[in-house]
N, C-alpha and C positions, 0 to 999 in steps of 0.2 A: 321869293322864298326866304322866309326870316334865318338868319344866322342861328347854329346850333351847336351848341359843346357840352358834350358828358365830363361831370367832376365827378368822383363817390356818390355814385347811383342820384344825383340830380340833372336836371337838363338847364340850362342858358339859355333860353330864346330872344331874340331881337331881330332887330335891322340889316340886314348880309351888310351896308356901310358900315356899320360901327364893330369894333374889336368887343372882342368879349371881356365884361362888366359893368361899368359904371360909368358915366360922364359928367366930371362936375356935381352939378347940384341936383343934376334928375336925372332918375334910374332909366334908363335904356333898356332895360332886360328884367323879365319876372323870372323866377326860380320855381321852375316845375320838376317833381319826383321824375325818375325817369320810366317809371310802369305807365305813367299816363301818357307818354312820348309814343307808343305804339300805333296810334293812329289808327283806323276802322277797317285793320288784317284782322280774320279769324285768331281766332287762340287756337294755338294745336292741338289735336289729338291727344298727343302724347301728354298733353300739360293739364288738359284737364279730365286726363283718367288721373291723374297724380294729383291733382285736387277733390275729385268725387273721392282717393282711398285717405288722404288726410282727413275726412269729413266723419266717414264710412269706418273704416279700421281705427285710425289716431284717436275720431273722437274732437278735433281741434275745433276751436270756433271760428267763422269766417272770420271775425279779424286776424286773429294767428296765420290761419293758410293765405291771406293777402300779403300780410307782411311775408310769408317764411318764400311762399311765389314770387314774389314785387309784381306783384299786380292787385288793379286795386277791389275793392271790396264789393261794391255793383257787379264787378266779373267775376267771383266769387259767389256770388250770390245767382246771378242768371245761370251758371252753369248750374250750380246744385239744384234748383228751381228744374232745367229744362231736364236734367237726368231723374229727379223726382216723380216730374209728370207725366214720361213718354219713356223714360229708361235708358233716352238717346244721349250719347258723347259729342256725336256729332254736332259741328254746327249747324243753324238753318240756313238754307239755301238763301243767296242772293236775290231778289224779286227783280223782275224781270219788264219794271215798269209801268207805265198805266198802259194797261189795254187800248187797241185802237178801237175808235168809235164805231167804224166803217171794218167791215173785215167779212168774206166767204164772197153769201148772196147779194148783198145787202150792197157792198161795194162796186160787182158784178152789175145790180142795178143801176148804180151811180155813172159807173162809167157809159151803160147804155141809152139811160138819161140825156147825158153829155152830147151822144153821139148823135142820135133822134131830133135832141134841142139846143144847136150850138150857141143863138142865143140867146138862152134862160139865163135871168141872175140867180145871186147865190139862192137869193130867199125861193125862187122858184124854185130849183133844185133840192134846197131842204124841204119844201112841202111835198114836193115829188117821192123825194124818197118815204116819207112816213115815220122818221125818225124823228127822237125829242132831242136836236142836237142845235149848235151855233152855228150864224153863218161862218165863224170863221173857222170852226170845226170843217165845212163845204171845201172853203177857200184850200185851207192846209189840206187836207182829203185827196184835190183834183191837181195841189202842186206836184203831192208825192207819184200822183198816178202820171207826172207827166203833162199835163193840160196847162196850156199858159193862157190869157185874154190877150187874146186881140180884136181891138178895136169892139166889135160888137158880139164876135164868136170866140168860143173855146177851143183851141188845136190843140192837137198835140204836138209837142214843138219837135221840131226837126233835128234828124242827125247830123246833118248834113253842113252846118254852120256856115253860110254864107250870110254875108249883108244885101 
């Protein structure tokens, strides 16, 4: 984790070994505003109803409400954009990642696949299933479900942990 210190709303970032500044003949540390130091937290509520009414009532241009906020002008700009378009303050929800490949029936089959033809290879089981997917999509698929290889069949691996 880089070393960090606030001066008069700038940030110091570097090395957590080196003190904050300079060393000799090469800079150790770039000097970033400190609104960009926020890092990828929502913006509040509260901050940017106080931006949509500097906009709205003041009349200000986003650069004025970035600078008068300290935050930077992109964030100024996506908020008034997203309250524009949908009327929302809110922020947008977090995503929730890439969908599984395998998910209800379809997994339901895989596993009974598995159990039918312990042992099929991956690519057997990908054409079994009917899916347009990787074998290593199969592979990842039947770790999470629990199936390990052994030697020529697919188990499900035991609780029971003995050697």
């Amino acid at each position: 984790m880089p070393h960090k210190s606030h001066a008069q709303g700038f940030q110091l970032v570097g090395p957590p070994s080196c003190s904050v500044g300079f060393s000799g003949h090469r800079a150790l540390y770039f000097i970033m505003p400190t609104a960009y130091a926020w890092g990828m937290r929502a913006t509040s509520v509260d901050l940017r109803k106080r931006i949509v009414a500097a906009r709205v009532v003041d009349g200000q241009s986003m650069g004025q409400i970035a600078e008068r906020f300290k935050v930077p002008k992109g964030t100024v700009q996506n908020i008034l954009e997203r309250y524009r378009d949908s009327g929302l303050l809110a922020p947008k929800p977090l995503n929730g990642g890439r969908k599984p490949a395998f998910s209800g029936e379809a997994l339901r089959r895989l596993e009974q696949q598995v159990s039918l033809h312990p042992d099929a290879t991956l690519a057997e089981l990908r054409d079994r299933s009917g899916m347009g997917v990787s074998v290593v999509c199969i592979h990842n698929t039947l770790k999470k479900l629990g199936f390990t290889r052994k030697k020529s069949l697919y188990m499900r691996t035991s609780s029971a942990g003995g050697m």
